[in-house]
C-alpha positions as CSV (number, residue, x, y, z in Angstrom):
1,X,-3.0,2.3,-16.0
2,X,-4.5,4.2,-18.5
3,X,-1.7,3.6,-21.2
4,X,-1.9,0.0,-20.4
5,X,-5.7,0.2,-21.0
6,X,-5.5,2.2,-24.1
7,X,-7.0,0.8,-27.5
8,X,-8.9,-2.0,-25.8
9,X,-12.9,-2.8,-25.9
10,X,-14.3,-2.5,-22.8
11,X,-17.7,-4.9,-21.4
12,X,-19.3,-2.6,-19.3
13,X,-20.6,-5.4,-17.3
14,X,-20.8,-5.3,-13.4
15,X,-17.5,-6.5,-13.0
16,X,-16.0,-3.0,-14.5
17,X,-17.8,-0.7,-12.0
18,X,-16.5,-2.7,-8.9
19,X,-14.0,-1.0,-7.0
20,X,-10.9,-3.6,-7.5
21,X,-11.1,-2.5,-11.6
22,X,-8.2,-0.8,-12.6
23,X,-10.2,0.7,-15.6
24,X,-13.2,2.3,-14.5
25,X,-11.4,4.1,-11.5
26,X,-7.5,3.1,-11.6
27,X,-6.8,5.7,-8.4
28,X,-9.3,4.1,-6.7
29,X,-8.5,0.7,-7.6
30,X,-4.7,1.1,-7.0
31,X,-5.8,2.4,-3.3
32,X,-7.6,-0.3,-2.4
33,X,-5.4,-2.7,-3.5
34,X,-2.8,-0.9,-1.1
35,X,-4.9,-1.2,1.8
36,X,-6.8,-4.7,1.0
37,X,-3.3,-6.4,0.3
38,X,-1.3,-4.1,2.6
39,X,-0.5,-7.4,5.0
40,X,0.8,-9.3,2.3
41,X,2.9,-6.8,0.5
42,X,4.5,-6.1,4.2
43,X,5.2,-9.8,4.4
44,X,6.6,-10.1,0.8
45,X,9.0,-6.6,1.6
46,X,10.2,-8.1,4.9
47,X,10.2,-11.7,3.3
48,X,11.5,-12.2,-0.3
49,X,10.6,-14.6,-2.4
50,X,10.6,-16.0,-6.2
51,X,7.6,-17.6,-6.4
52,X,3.9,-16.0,-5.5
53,X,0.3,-17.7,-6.7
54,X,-3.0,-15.2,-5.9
55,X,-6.2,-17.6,-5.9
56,X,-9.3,-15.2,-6.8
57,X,-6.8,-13.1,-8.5
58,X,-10.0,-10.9,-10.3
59,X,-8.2,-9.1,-12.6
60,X,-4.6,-9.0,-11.7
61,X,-3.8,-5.7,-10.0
62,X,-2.6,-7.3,-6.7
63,X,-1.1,-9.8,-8.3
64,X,1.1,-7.5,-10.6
65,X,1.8,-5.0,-7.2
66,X,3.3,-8.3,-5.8
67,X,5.6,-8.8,-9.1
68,X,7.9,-6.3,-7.6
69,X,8.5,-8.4,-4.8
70,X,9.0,-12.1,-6.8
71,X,10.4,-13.7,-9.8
72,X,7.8,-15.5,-10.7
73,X,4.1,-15.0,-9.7
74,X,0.5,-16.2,-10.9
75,X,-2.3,-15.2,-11.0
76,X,-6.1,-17.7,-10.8
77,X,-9.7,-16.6,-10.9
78,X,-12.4,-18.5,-12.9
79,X,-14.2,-15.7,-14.0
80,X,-13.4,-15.3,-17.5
81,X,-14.1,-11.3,-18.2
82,X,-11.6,-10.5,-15.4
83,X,-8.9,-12.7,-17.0
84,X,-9.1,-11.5,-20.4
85,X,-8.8,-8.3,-18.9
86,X,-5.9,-8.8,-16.5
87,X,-3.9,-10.8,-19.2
88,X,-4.1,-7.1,-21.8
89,X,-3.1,-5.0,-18.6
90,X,-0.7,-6.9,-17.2
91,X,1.1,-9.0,-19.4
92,X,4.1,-10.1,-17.6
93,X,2.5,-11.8,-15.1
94,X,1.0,-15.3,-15.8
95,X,-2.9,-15.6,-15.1
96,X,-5.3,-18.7,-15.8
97,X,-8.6,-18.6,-16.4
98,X,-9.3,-21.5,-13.6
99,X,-10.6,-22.3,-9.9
100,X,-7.7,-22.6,-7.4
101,X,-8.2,-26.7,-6.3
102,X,-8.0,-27.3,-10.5
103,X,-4.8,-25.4,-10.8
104,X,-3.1,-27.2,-7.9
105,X,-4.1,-30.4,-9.2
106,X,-3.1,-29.7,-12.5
107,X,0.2,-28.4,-11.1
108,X,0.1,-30.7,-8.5
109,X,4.5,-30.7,-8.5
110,X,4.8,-26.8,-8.5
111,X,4.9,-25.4,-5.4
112,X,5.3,-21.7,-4.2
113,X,7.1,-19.6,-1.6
114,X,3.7,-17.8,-1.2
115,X,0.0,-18.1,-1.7
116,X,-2.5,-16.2,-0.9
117,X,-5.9,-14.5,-1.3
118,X,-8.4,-11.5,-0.2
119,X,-11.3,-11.9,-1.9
120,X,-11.2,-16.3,-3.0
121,X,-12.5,-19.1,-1.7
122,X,-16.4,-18.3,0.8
123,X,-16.1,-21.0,3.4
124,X,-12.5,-22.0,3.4
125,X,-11.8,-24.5,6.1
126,X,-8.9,-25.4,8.0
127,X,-8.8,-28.4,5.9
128,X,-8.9,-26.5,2.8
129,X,-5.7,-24.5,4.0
130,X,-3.6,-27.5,5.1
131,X,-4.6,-29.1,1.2
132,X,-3.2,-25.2,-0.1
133,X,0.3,-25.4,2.3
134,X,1.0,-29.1,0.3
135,X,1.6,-26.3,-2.3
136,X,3.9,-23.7,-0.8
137,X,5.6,-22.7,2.5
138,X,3.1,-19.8,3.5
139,X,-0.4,-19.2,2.8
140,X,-2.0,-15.7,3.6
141,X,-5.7,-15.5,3.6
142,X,-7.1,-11.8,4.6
143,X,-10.6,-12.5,6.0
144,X,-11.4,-11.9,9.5
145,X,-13.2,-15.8,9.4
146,X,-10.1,-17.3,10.2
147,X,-10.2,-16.1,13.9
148,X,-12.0,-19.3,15.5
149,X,-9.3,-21.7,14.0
150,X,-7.1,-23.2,16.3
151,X,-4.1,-23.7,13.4
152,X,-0.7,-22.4,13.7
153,X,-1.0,-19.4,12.8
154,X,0.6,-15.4,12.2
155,X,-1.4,-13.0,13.0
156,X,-0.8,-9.8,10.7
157,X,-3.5,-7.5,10.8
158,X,-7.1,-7.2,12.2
159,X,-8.3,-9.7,9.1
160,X,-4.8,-11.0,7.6
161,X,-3.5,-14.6,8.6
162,X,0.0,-16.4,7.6
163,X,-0.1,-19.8,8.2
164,X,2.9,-22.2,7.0
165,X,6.4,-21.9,7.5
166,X,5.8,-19.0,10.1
167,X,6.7,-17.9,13.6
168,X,3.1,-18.4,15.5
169,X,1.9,-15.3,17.6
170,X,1.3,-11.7,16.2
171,X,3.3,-9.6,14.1
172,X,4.9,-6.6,15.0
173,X,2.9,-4.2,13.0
174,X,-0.4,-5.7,14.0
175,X,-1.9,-3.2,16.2
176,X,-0.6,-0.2,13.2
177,X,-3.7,-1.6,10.7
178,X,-6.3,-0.6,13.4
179,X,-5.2,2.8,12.7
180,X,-6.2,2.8,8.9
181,X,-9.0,3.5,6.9
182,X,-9.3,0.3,5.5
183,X,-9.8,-1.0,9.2
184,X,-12.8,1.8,9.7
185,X,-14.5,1.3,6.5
186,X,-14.5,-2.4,6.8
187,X,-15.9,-2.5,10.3
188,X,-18.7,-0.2,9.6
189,X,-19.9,-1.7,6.5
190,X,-20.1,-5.1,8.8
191,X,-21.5,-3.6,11.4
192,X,-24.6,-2.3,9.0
193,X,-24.5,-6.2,7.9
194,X,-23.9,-4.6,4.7
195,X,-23.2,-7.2,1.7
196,X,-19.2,-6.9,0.9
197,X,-18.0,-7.6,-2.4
198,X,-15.0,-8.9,-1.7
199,X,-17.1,-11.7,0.3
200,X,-18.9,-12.9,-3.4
201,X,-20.1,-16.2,-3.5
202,X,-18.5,-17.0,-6.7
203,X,-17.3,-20.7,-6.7
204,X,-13.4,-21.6,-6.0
C-alpha cells in the first residue's frame, strides 16, 4: 500500500485519519476491511462472479480486495476526496465520483452479478433494495437494520444480508462470525450508543 501511495499529496482532512484509509494506517485499514467485508468476500470465494458494483465504496480498498474474485468490478461513493484517492491507489478498478440511485440510472441497462455495501445508503428500505436487485442478481448490505424486514432473505453473519438470486434461510458459516472480533467490537461500541462511522449520514 505504501508503494501504491508513494509520490502523492496527501489532504490531511478527517477522511485520512478514519480507520477504512489505506494511507494513514494501511495494516489497520486492510484488517478492517477483512473483517467488515468478511461476509461478502466468503460469498464471492464460494460464488464467482464477473461483475461486482460497491455503493459507498469510500476509497476503494474493499472494492479492489473483491477484484480478486471478479472480472469486472466498480466502485461508487460521492465523496470526491475519497475518489480521487481510490482512483491513484487502485487503478485497475473503475470508481465514479457519484451517489448510487444516479449511477444505476445512468447505467440503467448494466446489471451486475453482485452489489453490495457496508458503510452506503442510512435508511435503506426494502423498497430501496428491490429498486438495487432490477440491477443485479444478489445484493449484500452488512448492517444489522435489515433484521425487521420480512424480504427473502440469506442470512450470512450477525449484520450481513444477501437478498436476490439466493437460497432463503442462514448460511452455514453464520454462527462462526459471533466468534470474531469484529462481532465484539461492534456490539460494544452499540451497546455504549456510541456514534459508528461506518453509520455516516452522508447522502446516497
Amino acid at each position: 500500500m505504501e508503494r501504491r501511495g508513494s509520490g502523492m499529496t496527501l489532504t490531511l482532512d478527517s477522511e485520512f485519519f478514519q480507520t477504512m484509509s489505506p494511507l494513514f494506517d494501511p495494516a489497520r485499514a486492510l484488517n478492517w476491511a477483512a473483517c467488515r467485508y468478511r461476509p461478502a468476500f466468503e460469498y464471492l470465494d464460494a460464488n464467482p462472479v464477473e461483475s461486482v458494483l460497491e455503493i459507498g465504496c469510500a476509497h476503494g480498498l474493499a472494492t479492489w480486495l473483491a477484484a480478486d474474485g471478479a472480472k469486472h468490478i466498480v466502485g461508487v461513493d460521492p465523496l470526491a476526496s475519497r475518489i480521487e484517492v481510490g482512483r491513484k491507489l487502485f487503478p485497475e478498478i473503475e470508481l465514479h465520483r457519484i451517489g448510487y440511485r444516479e449511477f444505476l440510472a445512468a447505467n440503467s441497462n448494466r446489471k451486475f452479478d453482485l452489489i453490495f455495501e457496508a458503510g452506503g445508503p442510512i435508511g435503506m428500505s426494502e423498497e430501496g433494495v428491490r429498486d438495487i436487485l432490477n440491477h443485479c442478481r444478489v445484493f449484500i448490505s452488512m448492517r444489522v437494520s435489515t433484521w425487521h424486514w420480512k424480504m427473502p432473505c440469506r442470512r450470512l453473519s450477525f449484520e450481513a444480508t444477501a437478498f436476490g438470486e439466493v437460497e432463503p434461510g442462514i448460511a452455514p458459516g453464520f454462527f462462526r462470525h459471533y466468534a470474531t472480533h469484529h462481532f465484539y467490537a461492534t456490539a460494544i461500541t452499540h451497546l455504549r450508543g456510541e456514534h459508528h462511522f461506518f453509520d455516516s449520514r452522508i447522502p446516497y
